[in-house]
C-alpha positions as CSV (number, residue, x, y, z in Angstrom):
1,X,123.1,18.3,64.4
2,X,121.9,19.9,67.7
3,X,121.3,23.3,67.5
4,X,121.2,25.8,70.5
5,X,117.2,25.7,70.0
6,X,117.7,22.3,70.3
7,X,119.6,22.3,73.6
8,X,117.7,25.1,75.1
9,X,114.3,23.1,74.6
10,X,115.3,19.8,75.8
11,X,117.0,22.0,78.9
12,X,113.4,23.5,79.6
13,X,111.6,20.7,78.9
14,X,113.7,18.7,81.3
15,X,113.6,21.4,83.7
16,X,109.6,22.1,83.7
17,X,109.4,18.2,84.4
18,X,111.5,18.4,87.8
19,X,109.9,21.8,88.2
20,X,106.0,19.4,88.1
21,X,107.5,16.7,90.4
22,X,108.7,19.3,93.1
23,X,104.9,20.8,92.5
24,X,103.3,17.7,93.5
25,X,106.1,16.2,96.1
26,X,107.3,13.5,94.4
27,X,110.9,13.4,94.3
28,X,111.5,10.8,96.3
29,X,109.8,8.3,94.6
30,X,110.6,9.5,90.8
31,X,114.6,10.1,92.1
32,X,116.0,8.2,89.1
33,X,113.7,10.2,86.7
34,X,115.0,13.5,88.1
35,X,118.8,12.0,88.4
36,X,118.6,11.6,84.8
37,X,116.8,14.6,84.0
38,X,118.8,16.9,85.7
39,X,122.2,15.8,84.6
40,X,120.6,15.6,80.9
41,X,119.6,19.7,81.3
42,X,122.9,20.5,82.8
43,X,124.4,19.3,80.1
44,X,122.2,21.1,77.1
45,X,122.1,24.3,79.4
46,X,125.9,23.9,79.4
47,X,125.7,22.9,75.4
48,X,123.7,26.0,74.7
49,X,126.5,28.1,76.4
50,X,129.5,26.5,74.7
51,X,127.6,26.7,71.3
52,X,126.5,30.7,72.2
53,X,129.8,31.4,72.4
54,X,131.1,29.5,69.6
55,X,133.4,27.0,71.8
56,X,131.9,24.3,70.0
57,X,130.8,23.3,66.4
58,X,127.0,22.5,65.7
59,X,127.3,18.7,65.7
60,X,129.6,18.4,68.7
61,X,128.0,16.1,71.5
62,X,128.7,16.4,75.2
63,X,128.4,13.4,77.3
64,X,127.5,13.8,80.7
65,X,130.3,11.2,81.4
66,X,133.2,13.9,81.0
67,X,131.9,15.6,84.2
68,X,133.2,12.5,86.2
69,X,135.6,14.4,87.8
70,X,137.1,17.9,87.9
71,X,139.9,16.6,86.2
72,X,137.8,15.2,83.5
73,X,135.6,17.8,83.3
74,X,139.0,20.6,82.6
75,X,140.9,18.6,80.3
76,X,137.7,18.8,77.8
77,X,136.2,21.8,78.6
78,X,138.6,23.8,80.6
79,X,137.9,26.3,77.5
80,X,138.2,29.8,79.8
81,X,135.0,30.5,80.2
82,X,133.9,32.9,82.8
83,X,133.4,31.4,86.1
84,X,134.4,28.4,84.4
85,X,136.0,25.7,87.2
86,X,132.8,27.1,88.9
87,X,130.5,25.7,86.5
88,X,132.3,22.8,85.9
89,X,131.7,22.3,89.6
90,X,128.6,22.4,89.3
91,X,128.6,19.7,86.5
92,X,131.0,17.4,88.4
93,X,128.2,17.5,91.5
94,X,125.1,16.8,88.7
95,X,127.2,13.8,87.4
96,X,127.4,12.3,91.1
97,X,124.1,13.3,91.9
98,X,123.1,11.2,88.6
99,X,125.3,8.0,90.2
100,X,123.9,8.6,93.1
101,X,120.0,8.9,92.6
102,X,119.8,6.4,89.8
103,X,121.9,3.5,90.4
104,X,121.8,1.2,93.6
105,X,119.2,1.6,96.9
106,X,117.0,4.6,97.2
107,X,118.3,8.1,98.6
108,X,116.8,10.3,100.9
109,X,114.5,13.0,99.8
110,X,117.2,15.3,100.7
111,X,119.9,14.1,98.1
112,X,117.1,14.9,95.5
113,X,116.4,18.2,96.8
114,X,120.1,19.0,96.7
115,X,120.6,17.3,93.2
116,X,117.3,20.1,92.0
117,X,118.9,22.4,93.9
118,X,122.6,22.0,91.8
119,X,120.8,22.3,88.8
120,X,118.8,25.3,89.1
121,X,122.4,27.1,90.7
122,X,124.4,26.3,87.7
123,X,121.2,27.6,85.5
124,X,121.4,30.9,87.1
125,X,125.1,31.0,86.8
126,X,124.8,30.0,83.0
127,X,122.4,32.8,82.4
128,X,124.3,35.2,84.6
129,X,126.9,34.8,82.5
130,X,124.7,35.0,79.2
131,X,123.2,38.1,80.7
132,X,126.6,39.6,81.4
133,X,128.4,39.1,78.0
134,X,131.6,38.4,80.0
């Protein structure tokens, strides 16, 4: 079973990896490692929140697949949450980032620095929301 430790450690983990390869300019050429890393954090940042707030049982998985669409994403996890179509926004956009930077030709430096970008936005609304007990 994942724990919120769990979650929150992958999440950073994931996170100080994108952080390193923003450092040292190299998104564009390790944009399938960050695709996949930032939807995998968005989705144990996410985790952490649901299990915080006891939305979801300690062995309950999330698959970055139900953020497909905003459909999708509201049928499971359309749980009232503060801000909660806005987050799931944000997890719908990391999903197609994901699509986007790791399967087919490569992207422009640009779509990376957006996908980054997404992430760290729906961090600081997940610990806005943390911080604010709503």
């Amino acid at each position: 079973m994942t724990s919120i430790e769990e979650h929150e450690h992958a999440a950073d983990e994931l996170i100080r990896d994108i952080e390193e390869k923003v450092r040292f300019h190299l998104l564009a050429r390790r944009q399938r490692i960050v695709g996949f890393a930032a939807s995998e954090a968005a989705v144990n940042l996410f985790a952490a929140l649901l299990h915080k707030r006891n939305l979801i049982g300690p062995g309950t998985n999330i698959n970055h697949r139900a953020f497909k669409s905003m459909k999708m994403a509201r049928e499971q996890y359309g749980l009232g949450l503060p801000h909660g179509d806005e987050l799931l926004m944000f997890l719908v956009a990391q999903e197609d980032f994901r699509d986007k930077l790791c399967y087919g030709k490569a992207k422009d430096e640009s779509v990376v620095q957006e996908a980054v970008r997404n992430l760290f936005e729906l961090k600081r609304l997940i610990e806005s929301i943390q911080e604010g007990s709503e």
